[in-house]
N, C-alpha and C positions, 0 to 999 in steps of 0.2 A: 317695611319688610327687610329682612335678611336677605342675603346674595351666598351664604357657607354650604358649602359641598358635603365637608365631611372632615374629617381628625386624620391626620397624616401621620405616619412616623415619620420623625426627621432623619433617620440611620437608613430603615431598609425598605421606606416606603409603602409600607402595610398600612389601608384605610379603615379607618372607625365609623362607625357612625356617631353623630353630633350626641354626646352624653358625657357624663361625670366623669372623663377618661381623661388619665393625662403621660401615661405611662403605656407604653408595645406591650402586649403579653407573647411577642414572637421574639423579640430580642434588648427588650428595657430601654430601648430608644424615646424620648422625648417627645411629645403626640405634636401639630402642627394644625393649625385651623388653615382650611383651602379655602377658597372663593369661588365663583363663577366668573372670572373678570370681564369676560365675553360679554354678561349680561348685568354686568356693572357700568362698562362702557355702554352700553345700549341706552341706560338710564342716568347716568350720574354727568352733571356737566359741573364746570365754574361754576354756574350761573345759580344752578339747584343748590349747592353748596351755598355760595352765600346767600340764600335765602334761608338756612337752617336756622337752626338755634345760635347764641354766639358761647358755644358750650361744645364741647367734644363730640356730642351726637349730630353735629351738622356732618360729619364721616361716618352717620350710621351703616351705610351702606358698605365700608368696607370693615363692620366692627360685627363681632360674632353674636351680636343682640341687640333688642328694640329696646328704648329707655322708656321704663316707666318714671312717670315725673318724681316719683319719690327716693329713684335711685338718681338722677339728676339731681346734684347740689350746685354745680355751675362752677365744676373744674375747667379748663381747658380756656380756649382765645386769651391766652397770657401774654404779656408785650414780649414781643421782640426787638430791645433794646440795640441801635446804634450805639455802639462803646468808644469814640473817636478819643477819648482820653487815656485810656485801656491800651488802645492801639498805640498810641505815639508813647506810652512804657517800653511796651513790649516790643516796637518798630517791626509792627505790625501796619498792613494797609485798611482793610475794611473789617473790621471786626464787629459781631451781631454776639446779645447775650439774649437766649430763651427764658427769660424771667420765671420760674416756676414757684417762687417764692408766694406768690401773689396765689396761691390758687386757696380753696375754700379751709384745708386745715393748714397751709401750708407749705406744703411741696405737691412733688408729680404724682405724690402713690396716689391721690385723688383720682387719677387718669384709670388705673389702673382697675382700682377698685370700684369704680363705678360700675365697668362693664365688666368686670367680675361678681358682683352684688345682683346688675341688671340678668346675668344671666344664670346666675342659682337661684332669683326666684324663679327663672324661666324652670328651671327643671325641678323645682320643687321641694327645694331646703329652705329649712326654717330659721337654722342659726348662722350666724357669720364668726366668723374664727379665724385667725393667722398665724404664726410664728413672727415676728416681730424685730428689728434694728430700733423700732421707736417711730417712724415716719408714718409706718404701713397699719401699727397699733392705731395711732393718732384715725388715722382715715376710716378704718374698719369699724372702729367706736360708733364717728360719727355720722356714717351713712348708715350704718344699721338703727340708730337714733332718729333720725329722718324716714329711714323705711319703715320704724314698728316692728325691727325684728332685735330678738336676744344678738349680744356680743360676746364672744369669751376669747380675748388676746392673751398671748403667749406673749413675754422678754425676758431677757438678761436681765438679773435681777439687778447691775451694775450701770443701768441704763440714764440717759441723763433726765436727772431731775424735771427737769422741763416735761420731756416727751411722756413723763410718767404722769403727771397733773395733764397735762393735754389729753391723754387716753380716759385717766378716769372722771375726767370731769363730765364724761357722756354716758354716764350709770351705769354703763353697762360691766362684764364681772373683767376681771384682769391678773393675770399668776403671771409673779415672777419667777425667774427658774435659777439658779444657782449653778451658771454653768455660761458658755459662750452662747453666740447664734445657731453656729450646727448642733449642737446639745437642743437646745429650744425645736430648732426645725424637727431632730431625728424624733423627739418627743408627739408634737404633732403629726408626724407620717404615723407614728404607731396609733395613736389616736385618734383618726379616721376611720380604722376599723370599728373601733368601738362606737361611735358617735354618730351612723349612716345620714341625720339630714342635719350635718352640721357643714356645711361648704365653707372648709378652709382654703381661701380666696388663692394663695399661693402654692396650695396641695394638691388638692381633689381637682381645685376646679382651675391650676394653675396654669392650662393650658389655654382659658381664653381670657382670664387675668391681665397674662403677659399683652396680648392685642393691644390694651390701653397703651402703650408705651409707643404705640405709632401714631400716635397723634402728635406724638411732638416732630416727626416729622412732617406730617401733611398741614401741621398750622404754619412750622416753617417756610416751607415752600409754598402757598396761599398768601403769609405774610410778604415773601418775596416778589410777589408779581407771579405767581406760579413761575420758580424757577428752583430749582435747586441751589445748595450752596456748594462749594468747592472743597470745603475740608470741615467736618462738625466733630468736636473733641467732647467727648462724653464720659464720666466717672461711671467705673465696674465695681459691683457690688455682688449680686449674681451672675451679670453679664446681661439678663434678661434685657434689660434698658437699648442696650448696647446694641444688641442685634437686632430688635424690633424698629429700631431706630434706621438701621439697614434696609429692612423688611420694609419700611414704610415707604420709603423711597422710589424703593421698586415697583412695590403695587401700585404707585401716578404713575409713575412712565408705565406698567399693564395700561390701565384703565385711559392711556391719553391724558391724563390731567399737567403732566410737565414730559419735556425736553429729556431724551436717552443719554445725560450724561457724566462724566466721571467721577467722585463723591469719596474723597477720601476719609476714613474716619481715623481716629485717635483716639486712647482711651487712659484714663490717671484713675489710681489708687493708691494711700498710701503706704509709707516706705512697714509700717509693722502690721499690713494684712495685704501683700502685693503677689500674691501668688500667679496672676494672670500676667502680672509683669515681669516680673520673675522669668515664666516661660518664655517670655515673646524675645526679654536680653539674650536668654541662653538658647535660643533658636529652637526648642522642643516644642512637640506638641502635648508632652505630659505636667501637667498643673498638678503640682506637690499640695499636698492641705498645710494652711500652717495656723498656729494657734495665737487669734487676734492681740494686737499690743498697738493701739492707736488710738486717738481723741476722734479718728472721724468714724464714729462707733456706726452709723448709716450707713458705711461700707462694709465693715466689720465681718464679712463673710468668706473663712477661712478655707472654706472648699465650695465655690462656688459653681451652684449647676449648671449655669451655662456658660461658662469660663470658659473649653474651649470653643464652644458656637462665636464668643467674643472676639477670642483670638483670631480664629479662622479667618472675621468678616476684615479683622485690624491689618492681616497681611495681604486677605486679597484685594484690598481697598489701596494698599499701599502708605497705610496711617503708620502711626506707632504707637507702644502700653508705655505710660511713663509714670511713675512714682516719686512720693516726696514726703521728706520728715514732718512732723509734728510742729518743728518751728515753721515749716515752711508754708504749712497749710494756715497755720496763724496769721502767717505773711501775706497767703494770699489772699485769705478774710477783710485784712485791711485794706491792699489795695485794691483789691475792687469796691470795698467801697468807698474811700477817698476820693478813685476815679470816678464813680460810674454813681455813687449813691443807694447800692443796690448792698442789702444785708443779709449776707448770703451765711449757712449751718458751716460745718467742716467739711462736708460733701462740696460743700462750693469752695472754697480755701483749695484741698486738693483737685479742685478743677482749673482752678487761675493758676495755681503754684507749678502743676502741671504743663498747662499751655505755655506758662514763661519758658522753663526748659524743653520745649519742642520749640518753641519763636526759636530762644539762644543760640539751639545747633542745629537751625535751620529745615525741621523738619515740616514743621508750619509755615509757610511760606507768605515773607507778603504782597506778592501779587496774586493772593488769593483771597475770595468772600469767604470768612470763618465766622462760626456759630459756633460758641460755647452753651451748654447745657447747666444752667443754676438751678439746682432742683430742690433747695430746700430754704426755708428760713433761718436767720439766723439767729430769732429770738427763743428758738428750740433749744442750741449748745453753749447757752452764753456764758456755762461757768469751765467751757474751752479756752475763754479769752479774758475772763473780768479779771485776772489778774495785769492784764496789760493796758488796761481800761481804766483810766481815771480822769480827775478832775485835771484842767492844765494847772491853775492852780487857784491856793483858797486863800481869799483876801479878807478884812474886816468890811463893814458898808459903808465904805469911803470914796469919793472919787479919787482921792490923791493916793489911796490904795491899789485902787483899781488901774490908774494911769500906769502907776509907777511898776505895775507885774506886768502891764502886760506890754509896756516899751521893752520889758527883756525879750518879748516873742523871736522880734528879729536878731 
């Protein structure tokens, strides 16, 4: 069973009823799915919890939909990586990576789309559709694949190779669009009128979409011991990620399941689509659109819709938005995984690249539990890096070839 109320605005607090809404028609405010927490505490323990599935619906109860088995692919209970090599770079104390690499296309838009898929067939759509970075095409493909239902993805026609074979290797149809992300998105908002049972998962139906992205909170803190962490540093894209991530937090301490306490966030993007950071250096709360120029094309989101719900959460939390070049997210691809063995997209590069520069000047602190967000693979942007990627080196098939290269090592 479900525990949802109803559709909130987040601006002026006008209620919906649970339906294909994701937009105020009183003042264009951004719709909000409510709870009953009352009668979520009443029923939800530890205990029921890990009895669930080991899959994202074991939180069905604060998720805005039942999973049918065919909208379950088996995202979600991703490792949460101890990083103690990670740490002692970055002189850092306890450092945790949410491995999101690992999940079934992946990265995290699995989370997402699950219970965005689970819940248009609840209300009665046939097709599954997106606007698209490449991550969210990947997942939309292939759970509509699994459920039996039509696909029709929206990208950047400029999108990485990878993500593009990952999308259509799932049959389903795929247009690329000759233009940025928000060119793709504003294409799609128009295109819901015309298409009524096509539930484009971050459109129409993007209001209980977004819900998925708090699983990575409450796996966190269940990974913990049911405790929260002290500072969790998260890469913004829409921001969506960012504040449900917030959102998730809150809702255990509602329902009893963790400890009421302080939870700073952080947030990286980078340096040529940094608009939310941007605002956060120049102390504004207005987020300028600016037109994408980055390899971490997954971020890519020049005017992002929840940018400032991002910021908001970044300074009441007492976090910070930090951005970083191109080389630098390169850099930070590699060391994590040197350190940690974990192969993380360019979404992940500008999460470590990120974190170092909040460690540096001390904004991350280390007498704090920190949890970075790795949310994609990195066999997705490999031709971000295969220039830096080669052999150490190429010998004939000789031992005395072989000795003799690789005595240079040291």
């Amino acid at each position: 069973m479900t525990f949802v109320e109803a559709l909130r605005c987040r601006e002026c607090g006008k209620t919906y009823p649970v339906a294909a809404l994701h937009v105020c028609d009183h003042c264009f405010g951004p719709l909000e799915v409510t709870y009953d927490y009352d009668a979520i505490r009443a029923n939800v323990t530890r205990e029921s919890i890990a009895e669930g599935p080991q899959t994202i619906w074991r939180y069905s109860a604060l998720l805005p939909a039942e999973s049918p088995g065919a909208i379950d692919m088996g995202a979600g209970c991703t490792p949460l990586v101890r990083a103690d090599r990670l740490a002692a770079e970055l002189g850092l104390g306890e450092l945790w990576l949410k491995n999101d690499t690992v999940n079934p296309t992946g990265s995290f838009k699995d989370r997402v789309v699950s219970v965005a898929l689970a819940k248009a067939r609840e209300l009665g759509f046939k097709v599954a559709a997106c606007p698209s970075t490449g991550n969210l095409a990947n997942s939309v493909a292939a759970h509509a694949a699994r459920a039996g239902m039509r696909s029709v993805v929206f990208v950047p026609s400029d999108l990485e190779p990878a993500k593009i074979a990952m999308t259509a290797v799932f049959g389903g149809t795929l247009v690329a669009v000759d233009g940025t992300y928000d060119d793709v998105n504003r294409l799609c908002a128009e295109l819901t009128d015309d298409h009524e049972d096509w539930a484009f998962v971050n459109v129409n139906v993007r209001t209980y979409y977004a819900e998925g992205s708090k699983t990575l909170a409450f796996e966190t803190a269940e990974q913990l011991g049911w405790q929260a962490p002290d500072h969790v540093v998260a890469p913004i894209a829409s921001g969506s990620q960012l504040t449900k991530i917030a959102k998730g937090f809150r809702e255990l301490v509602k329902v009893g399941l963790i400890e009421d306490t302080p939870i700073r966030i952080s947030g990286a993007q980078a340096d040529g689509c940094s608009p939310v950071a941007t605002a956060f250096a120049d102390g504004t709360d207005a987020i300028r659109p600016v037109r994408p120029d980055t390899i971490a094309k997954s971020l890519a989101i020049g005017n992002p819709a929840d940018g400032w719900y991002a910021l908001d959460e970044v300074r009441k939390s007492g976090g910070a938005i930090g951005s970083v070049s191109d080389d630098e997210i390169r850099d930070g691809i590699g060391l994590l995984a040197r350190t940690e063995g974990i192969f993380a997209e360019t979404a992940g590069g500008v999460t470590i690249a990120t974190l170092k520069k909040l460690a540096a000047s001390g904004v991350v602190r280390r007498d704090e539990r920190v949890v970075a967000m790795i949310t994609g693979h990195g066999l997705k942007t490999l031709d971000a890096v295969t220039e830096r990627l080669n052999p150490t080196f190429t010998i004939p098939p000789t031992r005395a070839a072989f000795e003799a290269a690789y005595s240079q090592e040291d």
